[in-house]
C-alpha positions in Angstrom: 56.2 80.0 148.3 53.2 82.4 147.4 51.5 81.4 144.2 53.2 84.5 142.3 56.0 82.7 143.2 55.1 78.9 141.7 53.3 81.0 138.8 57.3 82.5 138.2 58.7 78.5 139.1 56.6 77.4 136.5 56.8 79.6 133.6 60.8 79.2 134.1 59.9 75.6 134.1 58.1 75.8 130.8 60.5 77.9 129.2 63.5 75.6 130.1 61.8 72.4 129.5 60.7 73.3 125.7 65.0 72.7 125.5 64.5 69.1 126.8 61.2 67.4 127.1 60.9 64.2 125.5 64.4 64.2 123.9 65.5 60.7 125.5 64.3 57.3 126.0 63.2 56.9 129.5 65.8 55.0 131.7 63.4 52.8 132.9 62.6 51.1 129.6 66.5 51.2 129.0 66.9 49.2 131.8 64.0 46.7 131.0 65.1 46.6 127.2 68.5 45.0 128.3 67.3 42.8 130.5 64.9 41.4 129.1 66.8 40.9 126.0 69.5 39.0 128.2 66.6 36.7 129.5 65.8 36.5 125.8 69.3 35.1 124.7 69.2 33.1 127.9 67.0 32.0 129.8 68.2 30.3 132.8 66.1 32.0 135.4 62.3 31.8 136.1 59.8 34.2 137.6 57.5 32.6 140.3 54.9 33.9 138.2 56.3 32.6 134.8 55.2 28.8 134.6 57.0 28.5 131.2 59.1 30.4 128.6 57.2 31.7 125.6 57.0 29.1 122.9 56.7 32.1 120.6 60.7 33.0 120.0 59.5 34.8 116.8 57.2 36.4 119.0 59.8 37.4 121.8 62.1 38.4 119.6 59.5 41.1 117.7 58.5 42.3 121.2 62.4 43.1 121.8 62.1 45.5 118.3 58.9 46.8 119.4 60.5 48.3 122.6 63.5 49.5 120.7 61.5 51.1 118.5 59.9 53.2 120.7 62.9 54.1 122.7 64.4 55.3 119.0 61.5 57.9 118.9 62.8 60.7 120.4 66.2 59.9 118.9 65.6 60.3 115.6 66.0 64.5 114.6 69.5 63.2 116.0 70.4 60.3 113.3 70.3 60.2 109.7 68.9 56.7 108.8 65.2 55.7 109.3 64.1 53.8 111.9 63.5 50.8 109.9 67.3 50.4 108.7 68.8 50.8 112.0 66.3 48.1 113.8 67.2 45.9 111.1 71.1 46.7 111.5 71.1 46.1 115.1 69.0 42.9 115.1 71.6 41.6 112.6 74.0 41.8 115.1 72.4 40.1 117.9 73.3 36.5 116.5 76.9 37.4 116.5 76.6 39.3 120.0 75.3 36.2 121.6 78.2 34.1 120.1 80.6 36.4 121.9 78.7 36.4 124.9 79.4 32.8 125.2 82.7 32.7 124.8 82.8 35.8 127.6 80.7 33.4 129.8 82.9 30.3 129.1 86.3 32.4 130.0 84.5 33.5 133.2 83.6 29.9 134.1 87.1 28.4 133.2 89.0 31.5 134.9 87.0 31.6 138.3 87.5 28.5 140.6 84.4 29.5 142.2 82.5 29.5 139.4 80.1 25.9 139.2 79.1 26.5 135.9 78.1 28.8 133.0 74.5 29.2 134.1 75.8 30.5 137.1 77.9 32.9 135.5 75.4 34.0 133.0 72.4 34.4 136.0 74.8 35.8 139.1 78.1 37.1 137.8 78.2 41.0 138.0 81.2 41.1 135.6 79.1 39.3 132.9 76.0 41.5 133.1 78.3 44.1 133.0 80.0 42.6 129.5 76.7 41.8 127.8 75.4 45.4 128.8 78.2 46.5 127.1 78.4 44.5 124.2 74.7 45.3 123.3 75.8 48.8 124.1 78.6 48.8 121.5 76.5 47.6 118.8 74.0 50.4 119.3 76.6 52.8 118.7 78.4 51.2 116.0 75.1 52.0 114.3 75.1 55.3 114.9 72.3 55.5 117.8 73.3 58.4 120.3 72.7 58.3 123.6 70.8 55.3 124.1 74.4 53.1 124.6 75.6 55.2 127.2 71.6 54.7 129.2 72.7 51.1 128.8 75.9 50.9 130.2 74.7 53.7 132.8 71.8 50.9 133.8 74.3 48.3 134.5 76.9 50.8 136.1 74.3 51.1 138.7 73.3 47.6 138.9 77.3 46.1 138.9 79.7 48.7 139.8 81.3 48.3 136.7 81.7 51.1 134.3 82.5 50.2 130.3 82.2 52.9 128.0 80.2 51.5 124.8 82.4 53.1 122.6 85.5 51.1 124.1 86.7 48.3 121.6 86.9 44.5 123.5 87.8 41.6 122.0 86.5 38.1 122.2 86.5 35.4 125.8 87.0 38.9 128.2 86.7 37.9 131.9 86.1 40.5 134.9 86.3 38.8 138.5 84.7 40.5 141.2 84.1 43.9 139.2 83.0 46.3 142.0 84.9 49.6 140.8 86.4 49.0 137.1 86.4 51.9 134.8 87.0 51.2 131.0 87.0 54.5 129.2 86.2 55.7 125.9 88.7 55.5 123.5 90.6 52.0 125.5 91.3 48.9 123.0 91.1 45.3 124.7 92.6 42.5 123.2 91.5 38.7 122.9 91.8 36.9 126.7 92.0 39.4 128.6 91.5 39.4 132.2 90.4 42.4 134.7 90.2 42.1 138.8 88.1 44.7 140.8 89.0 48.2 140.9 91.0 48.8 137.7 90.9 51.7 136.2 91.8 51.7 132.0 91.6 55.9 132.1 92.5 58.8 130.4 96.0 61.3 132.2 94.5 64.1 131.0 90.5 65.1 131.0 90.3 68.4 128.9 87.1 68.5 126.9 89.9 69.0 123.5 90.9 66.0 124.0 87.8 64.5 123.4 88.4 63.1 119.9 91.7 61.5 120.6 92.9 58.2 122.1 93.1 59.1 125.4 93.2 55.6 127.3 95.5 52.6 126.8 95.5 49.8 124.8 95.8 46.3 126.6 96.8 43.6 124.2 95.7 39.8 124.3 96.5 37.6 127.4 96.8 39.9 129.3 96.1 40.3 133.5 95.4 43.2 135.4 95.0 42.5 138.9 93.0 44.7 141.8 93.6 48.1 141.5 95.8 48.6 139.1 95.1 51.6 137.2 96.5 52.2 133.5 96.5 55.7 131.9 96.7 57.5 128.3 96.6 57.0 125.1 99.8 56.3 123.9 100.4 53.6 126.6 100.6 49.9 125.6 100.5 47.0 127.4 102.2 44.3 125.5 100.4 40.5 125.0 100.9 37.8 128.0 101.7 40.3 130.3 100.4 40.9 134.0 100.1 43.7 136.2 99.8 43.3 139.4 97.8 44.4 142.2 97.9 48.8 142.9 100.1 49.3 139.9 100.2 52.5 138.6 101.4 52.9 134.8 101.8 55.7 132.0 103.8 54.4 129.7 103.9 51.2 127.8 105.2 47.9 128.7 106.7 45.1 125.9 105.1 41.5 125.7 105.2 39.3 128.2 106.1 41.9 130.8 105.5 41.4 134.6 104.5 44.9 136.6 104.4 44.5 140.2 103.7 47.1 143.0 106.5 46.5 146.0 105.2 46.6 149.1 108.3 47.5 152.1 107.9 45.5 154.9 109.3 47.1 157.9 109.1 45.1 161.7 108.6 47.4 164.5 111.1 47.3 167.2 109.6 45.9 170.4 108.9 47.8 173.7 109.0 46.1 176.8 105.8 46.9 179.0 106.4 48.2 182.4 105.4 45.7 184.9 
């Protein structure tokens, strides 16, 4: 490259940036932010180089709206409250989130015969990580924050394997074994109880950009179980309470209460050849 070249690269540089600079949060401190506010709300593991937890709760718990506070900065020409109001609506919340939490982490524990105990769960467990991600998420954008939600679930996306919109709506004790590969989109409703295996997809049948404001994945009603790779698609479709679905299921339509959906494998035996001898 001659340097009338990189002169050119960097005035086209300039001129694009001026569109984008500084108009997020870095995904670094969106990363940090959630975990240290999970360490925060429990704090089961220890550094080598942390000797005690901070006597300070108060203290902690100011730090945590410190950090938010900056990572609001760039967000605000986007939102229509002060900073102030919406630090104070989301740290409202937290109290209620952590509550929820526990009942996500106790479901986990009483559903996995793996599990040894909720600390484990809480410390190791992809599919909780993945739930607390999203339920700080979903607060954020009940309030209004852009953006931000979606760095948060994106952080634990890439940490998990698990991928929860924040502006999907989950109810209360949800348990997700294994994790590695679920997709829970947008506009999906989750019941009470429900419980998710690896590689389910809630999605949408159709992904044109005008169908952005509607319902455009399913709704899974309380009790349910959706087993490995199942995948459940649309808006309209409805899967009725206490049902399961079992492994590689596919389904676009709605199924009543207390409905069993199985994939049926066909077994075929091979005839057998006799080897020359």
């Amino acid at each position: 490259m001659t340097n009338h070249q990189q002169e050119l690269f960097f005035q086209r540089l300039n001129e694009q940036n001026v569109n984008f600079q500084y108009k997020l949060p870095s995904r670094h401190d969106a990363g940090l932010f959630i975990q240290r506010l999970i360490n925060f709300l429990f704090p089961i593991s220890q550094d080598c180089q942390q000797n005690e937890r901070t006597k300070d709760m108060h203290g902690a718990f100011n730090e945590l709206r410190n950090r938010l506070d900056c990572m609001l900065t760039p967000l605000m020409p986007q939102m229509d409250r002060s900073k102030d109001e919406i630090l104070d609506t989301v740290f409202a919340q937290i109290p209620d989130i952590y509550e929820m939490l526990l009942l996500d982490a106790k479901a986990i524990t009483e559903n996995d015969p793996a599990s040894v105990s909720m600390e484990e769960v809480i410390a190791l467990y992809p599919g909780f990580t993945a739930i607390a991600t999203y339920r700080v998420a979903h607060s954020f954008a009940k309030c209004g924050i852009p953006l931000l939600p979606r760095m948060l679930t994106e952080f634990a996306h890439s940490q998990t394997g698990i991928d929860i919109h924040p502006n999907a709506v989950i109810g209360h004790s949800f348990f997700i074994d294994h994790g590695t590969g679920i997709v829970i989109g947008e506009t999906t409703h989750i019941g009470n109880n429900v419980k998710l295996y690896q590689g389910v997809t809630l999605g949408a049948t159709h992904v044109s950009k005008s169908l952005a404001s509607k319902k455009r994945h399913p709704t899974i009603e309380d009790n349910v179980v959706v087993y490995a790779n199942a995948t459940i698609l649309g808006g309209d479709t409805v899967i009725g309470n206490d049902s399961v679905i079992g492994g590689n299921a596919w389904l676009v339509r709605s199924v009543p209460p207390y409905s069993m959906v199985y994939h049926q494998s066909k077994l075929e035996v091979r005839p057998q050849t006799t080897s020359a001898t």
